[in-house]
N, CA, C and O atoms as CSV, one atom per row, in Angstrom:
chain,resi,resn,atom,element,x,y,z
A,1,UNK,N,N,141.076,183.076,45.440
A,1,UNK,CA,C,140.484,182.196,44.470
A,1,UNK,C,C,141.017,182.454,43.077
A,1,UNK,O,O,140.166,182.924,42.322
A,2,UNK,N,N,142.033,182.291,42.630
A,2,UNK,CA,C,142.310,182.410,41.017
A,2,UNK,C,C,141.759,183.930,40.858
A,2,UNK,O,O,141.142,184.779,41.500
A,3,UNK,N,N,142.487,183.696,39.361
A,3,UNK,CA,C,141.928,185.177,38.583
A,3,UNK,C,C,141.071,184.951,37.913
A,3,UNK,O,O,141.399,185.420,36.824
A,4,UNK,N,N,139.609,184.278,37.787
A,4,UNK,CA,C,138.295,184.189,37.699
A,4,UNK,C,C,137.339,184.697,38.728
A,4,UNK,O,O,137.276,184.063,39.782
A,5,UNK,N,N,136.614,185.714,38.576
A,5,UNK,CA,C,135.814,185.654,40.309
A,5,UNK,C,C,134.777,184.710,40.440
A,5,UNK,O,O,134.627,183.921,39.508
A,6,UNK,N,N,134.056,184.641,41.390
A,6,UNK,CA,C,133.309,184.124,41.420
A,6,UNK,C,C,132.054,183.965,40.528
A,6,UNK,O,O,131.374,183.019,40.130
A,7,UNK,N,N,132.046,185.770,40.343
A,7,UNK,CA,C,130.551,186.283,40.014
A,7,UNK,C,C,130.695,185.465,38.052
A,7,UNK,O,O,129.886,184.731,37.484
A,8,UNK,N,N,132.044,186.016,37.540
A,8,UNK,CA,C,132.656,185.319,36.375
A,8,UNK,C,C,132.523,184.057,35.736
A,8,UNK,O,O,132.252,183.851,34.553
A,9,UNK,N,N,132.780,183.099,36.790
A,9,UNK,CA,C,132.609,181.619,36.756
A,9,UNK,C,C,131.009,180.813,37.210
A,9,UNK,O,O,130.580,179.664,37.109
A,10,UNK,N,N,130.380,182.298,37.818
A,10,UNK,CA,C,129.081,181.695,37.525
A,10,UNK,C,C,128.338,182.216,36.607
A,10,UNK,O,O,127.152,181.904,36.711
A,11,UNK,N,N,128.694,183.134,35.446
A,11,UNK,CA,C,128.149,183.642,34.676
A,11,UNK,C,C,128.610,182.392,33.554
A,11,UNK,O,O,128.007,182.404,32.481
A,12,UNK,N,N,129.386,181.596,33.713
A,12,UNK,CA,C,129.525,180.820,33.143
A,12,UNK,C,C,128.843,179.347,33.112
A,12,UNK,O,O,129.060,178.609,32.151
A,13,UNK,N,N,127.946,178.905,34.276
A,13,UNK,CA,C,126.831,177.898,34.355
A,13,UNK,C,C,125.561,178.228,33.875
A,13,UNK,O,O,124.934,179.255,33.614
A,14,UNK,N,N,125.409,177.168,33.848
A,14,UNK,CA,C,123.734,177.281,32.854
A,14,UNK,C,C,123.649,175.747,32.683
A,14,UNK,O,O,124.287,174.697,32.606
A,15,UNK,N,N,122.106,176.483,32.674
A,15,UNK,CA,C,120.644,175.078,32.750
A,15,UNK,C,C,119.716,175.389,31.609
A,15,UNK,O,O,119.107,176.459,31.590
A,16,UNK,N,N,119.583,174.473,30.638
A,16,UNK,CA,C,118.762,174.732,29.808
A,16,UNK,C,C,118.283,173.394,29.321
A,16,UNK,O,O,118.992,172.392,29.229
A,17,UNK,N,N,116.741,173.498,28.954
A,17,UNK,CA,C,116.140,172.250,28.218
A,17,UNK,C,C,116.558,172.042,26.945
A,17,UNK,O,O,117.130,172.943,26.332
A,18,UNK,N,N,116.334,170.886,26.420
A,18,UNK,CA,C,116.892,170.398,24.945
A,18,UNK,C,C,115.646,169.555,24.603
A,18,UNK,O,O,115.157,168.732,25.378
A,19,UNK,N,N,115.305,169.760,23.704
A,19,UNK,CA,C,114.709,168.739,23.022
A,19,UNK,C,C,114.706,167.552,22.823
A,19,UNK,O,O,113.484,167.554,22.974
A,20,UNK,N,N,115.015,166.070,22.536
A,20,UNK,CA,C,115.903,165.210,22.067
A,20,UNK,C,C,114.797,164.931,21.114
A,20,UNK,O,O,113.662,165.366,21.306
A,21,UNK,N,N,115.201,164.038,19.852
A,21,UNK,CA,C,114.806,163.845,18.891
A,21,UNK,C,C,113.322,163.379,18.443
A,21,UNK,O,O,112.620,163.576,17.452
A,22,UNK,N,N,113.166,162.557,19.841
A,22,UNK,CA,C,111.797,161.862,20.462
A,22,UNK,C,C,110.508,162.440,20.599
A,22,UNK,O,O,109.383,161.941,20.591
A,23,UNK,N,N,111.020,163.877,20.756
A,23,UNK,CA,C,110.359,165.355,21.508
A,23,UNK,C,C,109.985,165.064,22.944
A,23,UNK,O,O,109.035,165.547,23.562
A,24,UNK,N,N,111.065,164.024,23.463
A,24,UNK,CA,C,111.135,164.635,24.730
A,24,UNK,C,C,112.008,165.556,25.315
A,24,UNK,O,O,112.542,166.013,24.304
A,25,UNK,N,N,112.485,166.102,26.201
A,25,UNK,CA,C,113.008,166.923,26.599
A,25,UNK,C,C,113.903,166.717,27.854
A,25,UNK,O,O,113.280,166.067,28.693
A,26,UNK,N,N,115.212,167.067,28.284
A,26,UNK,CA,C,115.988,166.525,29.100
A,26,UNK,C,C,116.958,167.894,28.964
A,26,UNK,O,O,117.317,168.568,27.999
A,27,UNK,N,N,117.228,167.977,30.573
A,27,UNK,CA,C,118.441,169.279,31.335
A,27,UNK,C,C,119.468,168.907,30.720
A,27,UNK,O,O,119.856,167.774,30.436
A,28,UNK,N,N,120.103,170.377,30.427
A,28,UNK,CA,C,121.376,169.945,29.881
A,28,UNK,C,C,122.499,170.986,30.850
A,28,UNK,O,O,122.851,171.889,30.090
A,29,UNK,N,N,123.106,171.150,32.109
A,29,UNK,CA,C,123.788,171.651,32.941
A,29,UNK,C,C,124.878,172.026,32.178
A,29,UNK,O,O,125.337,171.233,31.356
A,30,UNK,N,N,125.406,173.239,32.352
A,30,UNK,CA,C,127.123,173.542,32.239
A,30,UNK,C,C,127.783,173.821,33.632
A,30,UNK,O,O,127.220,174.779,34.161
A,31,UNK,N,N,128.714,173.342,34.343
A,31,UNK,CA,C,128.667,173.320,35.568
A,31,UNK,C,C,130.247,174.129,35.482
A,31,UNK,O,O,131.063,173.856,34.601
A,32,UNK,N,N,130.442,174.953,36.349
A,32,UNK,CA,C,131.807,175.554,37.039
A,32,UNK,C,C,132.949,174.810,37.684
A,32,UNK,O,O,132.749,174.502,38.859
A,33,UNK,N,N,133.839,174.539,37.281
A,33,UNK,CA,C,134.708,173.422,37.917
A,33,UNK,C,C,135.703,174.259,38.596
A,33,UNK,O,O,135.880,175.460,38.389
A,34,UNK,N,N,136.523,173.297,39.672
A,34,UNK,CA,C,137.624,174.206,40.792
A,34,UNK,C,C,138.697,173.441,40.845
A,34,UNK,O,O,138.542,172.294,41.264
A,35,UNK,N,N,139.406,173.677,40.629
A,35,UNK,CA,C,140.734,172.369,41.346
A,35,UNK,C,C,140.996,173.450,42.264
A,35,UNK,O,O,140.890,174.675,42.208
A,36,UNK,N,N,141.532,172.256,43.495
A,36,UNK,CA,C,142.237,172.097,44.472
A,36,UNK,C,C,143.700,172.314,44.557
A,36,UNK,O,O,144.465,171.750,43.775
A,37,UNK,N,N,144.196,173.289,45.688
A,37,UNK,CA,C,145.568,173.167,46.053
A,37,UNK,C,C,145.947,171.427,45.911
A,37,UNK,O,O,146.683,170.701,45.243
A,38,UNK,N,N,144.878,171.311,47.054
A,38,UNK,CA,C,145.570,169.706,48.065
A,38,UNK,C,C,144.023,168.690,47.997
A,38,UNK,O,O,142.932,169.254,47.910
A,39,UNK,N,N,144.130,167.318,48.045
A,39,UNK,CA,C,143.786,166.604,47.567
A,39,UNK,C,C,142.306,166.695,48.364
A,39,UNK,O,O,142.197,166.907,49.571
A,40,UNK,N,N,141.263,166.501,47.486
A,40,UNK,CA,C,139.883,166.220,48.488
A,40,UNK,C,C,139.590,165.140,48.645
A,40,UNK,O,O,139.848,164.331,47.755
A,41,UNK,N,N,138.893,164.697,49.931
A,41,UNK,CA,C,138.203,163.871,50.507
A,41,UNK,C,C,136.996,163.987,49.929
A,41,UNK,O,O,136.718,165.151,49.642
A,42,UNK,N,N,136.310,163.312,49.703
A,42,UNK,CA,C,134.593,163.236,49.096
A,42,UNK,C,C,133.977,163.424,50.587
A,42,UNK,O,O,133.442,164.464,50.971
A,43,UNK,N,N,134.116,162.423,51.247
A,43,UNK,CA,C,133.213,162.330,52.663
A,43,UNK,C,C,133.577,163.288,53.649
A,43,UNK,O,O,132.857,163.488,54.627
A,44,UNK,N,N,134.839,164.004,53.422
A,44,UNK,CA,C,134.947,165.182,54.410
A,44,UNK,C,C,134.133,166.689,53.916
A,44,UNK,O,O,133.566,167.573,54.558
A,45,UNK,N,N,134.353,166.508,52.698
A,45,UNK,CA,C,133.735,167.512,51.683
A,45,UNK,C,C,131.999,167.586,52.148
A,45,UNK,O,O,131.480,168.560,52.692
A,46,UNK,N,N,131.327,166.361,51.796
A,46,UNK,CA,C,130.004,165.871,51.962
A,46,UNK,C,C,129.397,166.691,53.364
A,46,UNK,O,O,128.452,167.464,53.524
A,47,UNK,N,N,130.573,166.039,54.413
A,47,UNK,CA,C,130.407,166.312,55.634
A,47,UNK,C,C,130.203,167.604,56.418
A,47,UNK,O,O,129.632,167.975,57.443
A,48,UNK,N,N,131.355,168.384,54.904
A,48,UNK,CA,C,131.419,169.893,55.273
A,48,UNK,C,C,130.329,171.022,55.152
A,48,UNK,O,O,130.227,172.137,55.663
A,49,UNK,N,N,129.521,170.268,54.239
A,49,UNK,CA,C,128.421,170.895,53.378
A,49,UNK,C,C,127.152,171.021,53.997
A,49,UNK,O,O,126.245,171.847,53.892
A,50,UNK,N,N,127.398,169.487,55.001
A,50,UNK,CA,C,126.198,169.277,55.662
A,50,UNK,C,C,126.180,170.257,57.177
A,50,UNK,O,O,125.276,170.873,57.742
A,51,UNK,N,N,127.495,170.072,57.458
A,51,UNK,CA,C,127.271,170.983,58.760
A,51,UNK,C,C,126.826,172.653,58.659
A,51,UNK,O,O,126.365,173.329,59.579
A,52,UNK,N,N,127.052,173.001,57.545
A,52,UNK,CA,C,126.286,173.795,56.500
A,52,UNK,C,C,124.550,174.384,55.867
A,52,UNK,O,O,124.091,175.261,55.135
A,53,UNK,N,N,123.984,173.033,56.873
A,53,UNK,CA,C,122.412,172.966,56.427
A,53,UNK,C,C,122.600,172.756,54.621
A,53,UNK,O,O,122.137,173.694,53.972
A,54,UNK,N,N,123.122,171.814,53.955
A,54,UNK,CA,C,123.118,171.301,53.093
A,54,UNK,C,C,122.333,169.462,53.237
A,54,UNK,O,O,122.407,168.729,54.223
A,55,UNK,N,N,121.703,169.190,52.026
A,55,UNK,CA,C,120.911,167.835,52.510
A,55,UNK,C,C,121.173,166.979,51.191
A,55,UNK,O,O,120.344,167.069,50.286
A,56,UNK,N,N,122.458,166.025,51.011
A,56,UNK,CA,C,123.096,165.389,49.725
A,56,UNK,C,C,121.676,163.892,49.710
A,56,UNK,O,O,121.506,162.854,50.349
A,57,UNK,N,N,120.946,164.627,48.578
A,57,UNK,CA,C,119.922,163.555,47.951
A,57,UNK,C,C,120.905,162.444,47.238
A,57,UNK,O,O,121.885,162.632,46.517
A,58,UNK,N,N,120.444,161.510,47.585
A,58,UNK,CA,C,121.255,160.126,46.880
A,58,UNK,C,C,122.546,160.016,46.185
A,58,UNK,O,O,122.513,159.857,44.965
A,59,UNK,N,N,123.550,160.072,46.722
A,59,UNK,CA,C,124.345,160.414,46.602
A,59,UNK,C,C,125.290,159.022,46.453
A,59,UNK,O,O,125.190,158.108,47.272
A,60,UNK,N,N,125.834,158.995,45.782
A,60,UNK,CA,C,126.645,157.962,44.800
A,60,UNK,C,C,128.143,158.248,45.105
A,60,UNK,O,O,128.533,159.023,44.232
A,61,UNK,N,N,129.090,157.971,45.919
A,61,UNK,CA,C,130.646,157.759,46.000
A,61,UNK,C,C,131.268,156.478,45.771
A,61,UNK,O,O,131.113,155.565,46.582
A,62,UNK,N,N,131.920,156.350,44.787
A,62,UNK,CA,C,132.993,155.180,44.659
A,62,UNK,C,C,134.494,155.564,44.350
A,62,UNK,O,O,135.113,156.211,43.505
A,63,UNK,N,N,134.811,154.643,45.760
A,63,UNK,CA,C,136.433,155.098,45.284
A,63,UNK,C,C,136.728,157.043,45.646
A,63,UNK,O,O,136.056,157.503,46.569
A,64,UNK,N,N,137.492,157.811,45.058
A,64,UNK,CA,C,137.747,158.776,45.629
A,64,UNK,C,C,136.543,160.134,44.795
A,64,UNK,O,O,136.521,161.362,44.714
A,65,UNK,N,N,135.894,159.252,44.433
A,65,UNK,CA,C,134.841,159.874,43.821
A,65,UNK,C,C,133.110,160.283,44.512
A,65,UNK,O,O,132.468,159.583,45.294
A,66,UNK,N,N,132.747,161.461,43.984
A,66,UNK,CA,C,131.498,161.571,44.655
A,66,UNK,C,C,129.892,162.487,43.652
A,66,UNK,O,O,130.095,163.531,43.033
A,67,UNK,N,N,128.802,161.984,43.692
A,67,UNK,CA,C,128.237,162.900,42.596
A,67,UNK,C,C,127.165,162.474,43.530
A,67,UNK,O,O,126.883,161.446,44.145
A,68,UNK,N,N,126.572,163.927,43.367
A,68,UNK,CA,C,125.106,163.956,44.273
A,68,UNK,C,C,123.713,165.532,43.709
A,68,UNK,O,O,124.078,166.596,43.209
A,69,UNK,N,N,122.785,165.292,43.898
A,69,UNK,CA,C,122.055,166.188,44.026
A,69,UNK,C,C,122.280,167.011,45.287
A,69,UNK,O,O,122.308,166.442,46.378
A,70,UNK,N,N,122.439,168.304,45.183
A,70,UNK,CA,C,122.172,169.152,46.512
A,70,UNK,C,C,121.496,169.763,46.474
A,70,UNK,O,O,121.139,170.396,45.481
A,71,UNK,N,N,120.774,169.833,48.251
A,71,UNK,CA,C,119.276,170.562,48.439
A,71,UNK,C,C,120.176,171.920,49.458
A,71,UNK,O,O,121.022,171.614,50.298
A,72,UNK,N,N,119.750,173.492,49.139
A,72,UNK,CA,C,120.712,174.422,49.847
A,72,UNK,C,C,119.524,174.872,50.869
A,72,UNK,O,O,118.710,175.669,50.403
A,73,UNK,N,N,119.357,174.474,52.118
A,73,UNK,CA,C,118.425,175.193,52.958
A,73,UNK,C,C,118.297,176.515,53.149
A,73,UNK,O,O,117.282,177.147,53.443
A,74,UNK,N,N,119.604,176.964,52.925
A,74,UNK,CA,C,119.441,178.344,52.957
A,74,UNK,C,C,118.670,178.686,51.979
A,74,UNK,O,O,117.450,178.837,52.054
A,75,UNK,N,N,119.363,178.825,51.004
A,75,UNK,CA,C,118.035,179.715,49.740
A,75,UNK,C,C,117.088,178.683,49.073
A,75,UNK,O,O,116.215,179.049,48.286
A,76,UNK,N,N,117.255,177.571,49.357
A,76,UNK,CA,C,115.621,176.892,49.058
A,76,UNK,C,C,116.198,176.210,47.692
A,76,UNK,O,O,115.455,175.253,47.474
A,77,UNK,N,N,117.091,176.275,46.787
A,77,UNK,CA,C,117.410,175.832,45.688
A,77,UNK,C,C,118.549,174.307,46.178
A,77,UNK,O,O,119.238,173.892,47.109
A,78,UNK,N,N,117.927,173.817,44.256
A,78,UNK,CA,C,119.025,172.721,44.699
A,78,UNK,C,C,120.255,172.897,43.573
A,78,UNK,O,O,120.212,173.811,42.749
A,79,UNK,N,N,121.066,172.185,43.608
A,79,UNK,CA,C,122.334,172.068,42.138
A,79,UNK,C,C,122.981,170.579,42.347
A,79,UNK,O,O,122.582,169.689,43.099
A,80,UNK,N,N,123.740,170.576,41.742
A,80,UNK,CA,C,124.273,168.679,41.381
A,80,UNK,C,C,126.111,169.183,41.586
A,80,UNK,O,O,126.710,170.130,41.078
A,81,UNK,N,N,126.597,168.110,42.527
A,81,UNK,CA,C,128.061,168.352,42.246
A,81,UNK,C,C,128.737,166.793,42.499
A,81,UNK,O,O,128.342,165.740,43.001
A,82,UNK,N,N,129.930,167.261,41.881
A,82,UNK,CA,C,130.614,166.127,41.290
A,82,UNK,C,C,132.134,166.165,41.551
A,82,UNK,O,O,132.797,166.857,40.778
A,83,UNK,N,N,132.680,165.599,42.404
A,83,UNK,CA,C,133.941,165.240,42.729
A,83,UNK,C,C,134.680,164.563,42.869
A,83,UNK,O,O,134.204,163.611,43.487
A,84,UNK,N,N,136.468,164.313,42.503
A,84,UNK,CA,C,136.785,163.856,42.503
A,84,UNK,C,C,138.271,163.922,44.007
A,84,UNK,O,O,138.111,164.120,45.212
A,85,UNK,N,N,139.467,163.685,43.284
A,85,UNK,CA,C,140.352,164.030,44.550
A,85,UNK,C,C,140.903,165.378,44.197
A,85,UNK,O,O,141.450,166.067,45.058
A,86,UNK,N,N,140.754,165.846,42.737
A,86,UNK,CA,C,141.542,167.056,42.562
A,86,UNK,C,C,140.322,168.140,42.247
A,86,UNK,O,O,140.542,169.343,42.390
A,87,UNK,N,N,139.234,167.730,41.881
A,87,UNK,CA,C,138.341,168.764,41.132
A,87,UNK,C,C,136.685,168.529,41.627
A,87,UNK,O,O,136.041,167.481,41.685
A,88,UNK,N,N,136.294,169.894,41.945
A,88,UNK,CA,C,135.197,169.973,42.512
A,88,UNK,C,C,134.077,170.805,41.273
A,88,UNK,O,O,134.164,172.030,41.194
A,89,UNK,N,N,133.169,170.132,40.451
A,89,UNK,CA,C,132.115,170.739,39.667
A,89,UNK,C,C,130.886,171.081,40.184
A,89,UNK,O,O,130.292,170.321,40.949
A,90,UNK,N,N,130.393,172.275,39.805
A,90,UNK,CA,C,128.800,172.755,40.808
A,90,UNK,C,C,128.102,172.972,39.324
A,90,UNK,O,O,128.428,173.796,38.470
A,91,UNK,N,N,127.283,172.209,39.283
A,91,UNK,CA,C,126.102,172.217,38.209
A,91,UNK,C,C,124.613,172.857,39.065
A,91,UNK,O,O,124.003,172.671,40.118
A,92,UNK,N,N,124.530,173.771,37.740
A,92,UNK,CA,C,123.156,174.540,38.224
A,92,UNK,C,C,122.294,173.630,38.013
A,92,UNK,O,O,122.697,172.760,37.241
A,93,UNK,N,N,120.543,173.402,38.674
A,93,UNK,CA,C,119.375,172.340,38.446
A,93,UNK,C,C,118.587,173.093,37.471
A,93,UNK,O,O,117.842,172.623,36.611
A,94,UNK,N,N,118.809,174.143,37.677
A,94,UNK,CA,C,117.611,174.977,36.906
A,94,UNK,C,C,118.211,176.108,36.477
A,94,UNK,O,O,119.337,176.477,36.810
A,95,UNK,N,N,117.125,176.924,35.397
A,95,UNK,CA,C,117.928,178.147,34.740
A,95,UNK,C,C,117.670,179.718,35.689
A,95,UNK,O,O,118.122,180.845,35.487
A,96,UNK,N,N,116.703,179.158,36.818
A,96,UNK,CA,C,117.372,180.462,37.637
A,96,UNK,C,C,118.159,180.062,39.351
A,96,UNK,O,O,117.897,180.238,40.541
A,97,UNK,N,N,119.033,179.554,38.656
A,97,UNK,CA,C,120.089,178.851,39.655
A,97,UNK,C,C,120.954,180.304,40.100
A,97,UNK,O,O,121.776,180.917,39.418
A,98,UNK,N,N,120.348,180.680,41.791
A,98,UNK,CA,C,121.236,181.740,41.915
A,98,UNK,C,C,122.501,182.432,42.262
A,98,UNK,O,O,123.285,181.652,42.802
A,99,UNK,N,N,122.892,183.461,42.150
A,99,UNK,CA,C,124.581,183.805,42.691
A,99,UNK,C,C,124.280,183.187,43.794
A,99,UNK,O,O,124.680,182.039,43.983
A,100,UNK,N,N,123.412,183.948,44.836
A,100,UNK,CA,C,123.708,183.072,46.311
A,100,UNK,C,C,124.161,182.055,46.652
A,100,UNK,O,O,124.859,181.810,47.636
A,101,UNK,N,N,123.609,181.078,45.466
A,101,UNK,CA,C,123.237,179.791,46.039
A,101,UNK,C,C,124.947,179.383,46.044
A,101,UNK,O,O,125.711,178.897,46.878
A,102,UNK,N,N,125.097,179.976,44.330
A,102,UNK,CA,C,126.547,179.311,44.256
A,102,UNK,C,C,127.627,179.599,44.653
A,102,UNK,O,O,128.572,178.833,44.463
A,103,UNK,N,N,127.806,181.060,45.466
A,103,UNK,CA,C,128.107,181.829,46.495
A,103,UNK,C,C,128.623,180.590,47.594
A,103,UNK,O,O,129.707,180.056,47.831
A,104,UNK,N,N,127.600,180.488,47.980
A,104,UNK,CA,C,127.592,179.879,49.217
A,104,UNK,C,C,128.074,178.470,49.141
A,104,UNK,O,O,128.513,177.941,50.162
A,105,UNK,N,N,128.038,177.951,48.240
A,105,UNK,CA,C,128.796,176.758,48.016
A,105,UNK,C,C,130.108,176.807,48.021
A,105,UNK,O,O,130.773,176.160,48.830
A,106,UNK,N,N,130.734,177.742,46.931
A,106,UNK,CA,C,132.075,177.759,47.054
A,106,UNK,C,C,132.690,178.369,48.501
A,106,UNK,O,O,133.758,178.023,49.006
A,107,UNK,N,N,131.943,179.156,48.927
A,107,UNK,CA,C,132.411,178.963,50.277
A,107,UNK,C,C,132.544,178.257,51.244
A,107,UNK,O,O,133.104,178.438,52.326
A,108,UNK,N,N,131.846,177.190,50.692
A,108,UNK,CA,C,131.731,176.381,52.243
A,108,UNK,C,C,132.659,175.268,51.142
A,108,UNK,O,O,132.821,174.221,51.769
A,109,UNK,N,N,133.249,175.174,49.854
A,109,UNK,CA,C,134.022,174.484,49.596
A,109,UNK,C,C,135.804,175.190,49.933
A,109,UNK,O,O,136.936,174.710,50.002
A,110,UNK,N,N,135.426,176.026,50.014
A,110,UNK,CA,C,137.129,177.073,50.076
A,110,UNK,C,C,137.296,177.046,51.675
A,110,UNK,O,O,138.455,177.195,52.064
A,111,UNK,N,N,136.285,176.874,52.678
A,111,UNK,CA,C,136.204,176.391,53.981
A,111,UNK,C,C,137.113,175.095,54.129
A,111,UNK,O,O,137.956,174.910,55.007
A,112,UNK,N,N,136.759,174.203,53.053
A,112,UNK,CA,C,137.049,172.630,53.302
A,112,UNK,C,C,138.395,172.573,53.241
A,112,UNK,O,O,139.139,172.176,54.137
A,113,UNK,N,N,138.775,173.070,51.919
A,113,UNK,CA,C,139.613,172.395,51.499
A,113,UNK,C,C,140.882,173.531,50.874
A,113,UNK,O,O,141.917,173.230,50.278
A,114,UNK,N,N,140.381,174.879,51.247
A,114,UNK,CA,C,141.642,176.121,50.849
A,114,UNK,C,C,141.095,176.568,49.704
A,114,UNK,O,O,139.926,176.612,49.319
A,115,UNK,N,N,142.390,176.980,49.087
A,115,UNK,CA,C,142.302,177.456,48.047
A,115,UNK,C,C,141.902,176.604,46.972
A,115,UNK,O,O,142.324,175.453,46.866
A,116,UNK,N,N,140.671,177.416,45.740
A,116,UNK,CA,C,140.671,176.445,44.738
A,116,UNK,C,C,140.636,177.740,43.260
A,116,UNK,O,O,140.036,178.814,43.317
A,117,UNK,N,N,141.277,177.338,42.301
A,117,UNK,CA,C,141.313,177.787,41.376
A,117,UNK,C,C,140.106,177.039,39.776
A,117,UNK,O,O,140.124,175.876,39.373
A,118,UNK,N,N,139.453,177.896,39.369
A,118,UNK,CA,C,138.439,177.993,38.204
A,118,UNK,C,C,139.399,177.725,37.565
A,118,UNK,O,O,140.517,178.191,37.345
A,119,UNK,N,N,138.439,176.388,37.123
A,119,UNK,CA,C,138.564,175.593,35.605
A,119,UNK,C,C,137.767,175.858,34.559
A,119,UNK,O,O,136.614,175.441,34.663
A,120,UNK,N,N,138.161,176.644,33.222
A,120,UNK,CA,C,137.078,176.758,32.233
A,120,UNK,C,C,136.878,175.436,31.459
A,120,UNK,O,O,137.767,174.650,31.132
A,121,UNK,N,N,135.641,175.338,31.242
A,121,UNK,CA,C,134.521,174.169,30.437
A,121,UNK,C,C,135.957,174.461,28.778
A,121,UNK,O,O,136.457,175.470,28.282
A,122,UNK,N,N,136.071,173.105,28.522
A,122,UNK,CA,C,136.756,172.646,27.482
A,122,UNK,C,C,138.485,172.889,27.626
A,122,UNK,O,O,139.258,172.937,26.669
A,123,UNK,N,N,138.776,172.995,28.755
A,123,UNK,CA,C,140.190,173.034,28.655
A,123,UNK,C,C,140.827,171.774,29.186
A,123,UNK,O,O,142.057,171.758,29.157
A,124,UNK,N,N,140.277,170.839,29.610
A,124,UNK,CA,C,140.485,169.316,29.841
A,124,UNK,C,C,140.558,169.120,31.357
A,124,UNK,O,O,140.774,167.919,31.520
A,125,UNK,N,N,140.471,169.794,32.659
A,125,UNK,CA,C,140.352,169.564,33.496
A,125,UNK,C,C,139.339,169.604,33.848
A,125,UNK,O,O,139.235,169.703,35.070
A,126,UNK,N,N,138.146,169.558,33.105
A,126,UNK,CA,C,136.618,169.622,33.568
A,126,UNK,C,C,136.164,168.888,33.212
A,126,UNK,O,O,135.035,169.083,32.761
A,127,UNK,N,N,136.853,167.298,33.169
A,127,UNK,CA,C,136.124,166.424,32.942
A,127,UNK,C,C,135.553,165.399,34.109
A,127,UNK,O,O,134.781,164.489,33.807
């Protein structure tokens, strides 16, 4: 996996409330991004996750694109991810979004699809 570890690139997500001006309040995610050796499939990806005991809440794909809520049966938590054909983002739901959880995701994404190398937030492939 790149020269980011895992534990690294999830010390780098975060979930935190915001205020908005209104005084209501709305999540604001920093999510871990991956590119891909080789090109992803959304629906093979989806597919991979599920055979996984993963459960994609409403889930929105157009085109080679895919963004969904995920529910992780294993540890009981959920997170939001977002893909395209080259880049896979895992957004935490909450602020005690755990290693496990995200552990276990990238594994069952490095299952799918090989090798993927960490994208840091603001270097332009994390969009």
């Amino acid at each position: 996996m790149g020269e980011t570890s895992r534990r690294e690139a999830y010390e780098q997500t975060k979930c935190e409330i915001v205020e908005t001006g209104a005084g209501a309040e709305i999540p604001v995610s920093t999510p871990a991004g991956y590119k891909a050796s080789e090109s992803v499939d959304p629906a093979r990806l989806q597919n991979a996750f599920t055979r996984r005991g993963y459960t994609f809440i409403a889930p929105y794909r157009e085109g080679g694109h895919l963004s969904s809520k995920v529910y992780d049966s294993e540890t009981n938590e959920f997170f939001h991810i977002k893909v395209n054909e080259s880049l896979v983002r895992i957004f935490p739901k909450s602020h005690d979004f755990s290693f496990a959880t995200f552990d276990r995701a990238l594994d069952t994404l490095e299952r799918r699809v090989g090798e993927v190398n960490y994208v840091p937030q603001g270097t332009g492939g994390d969009r």
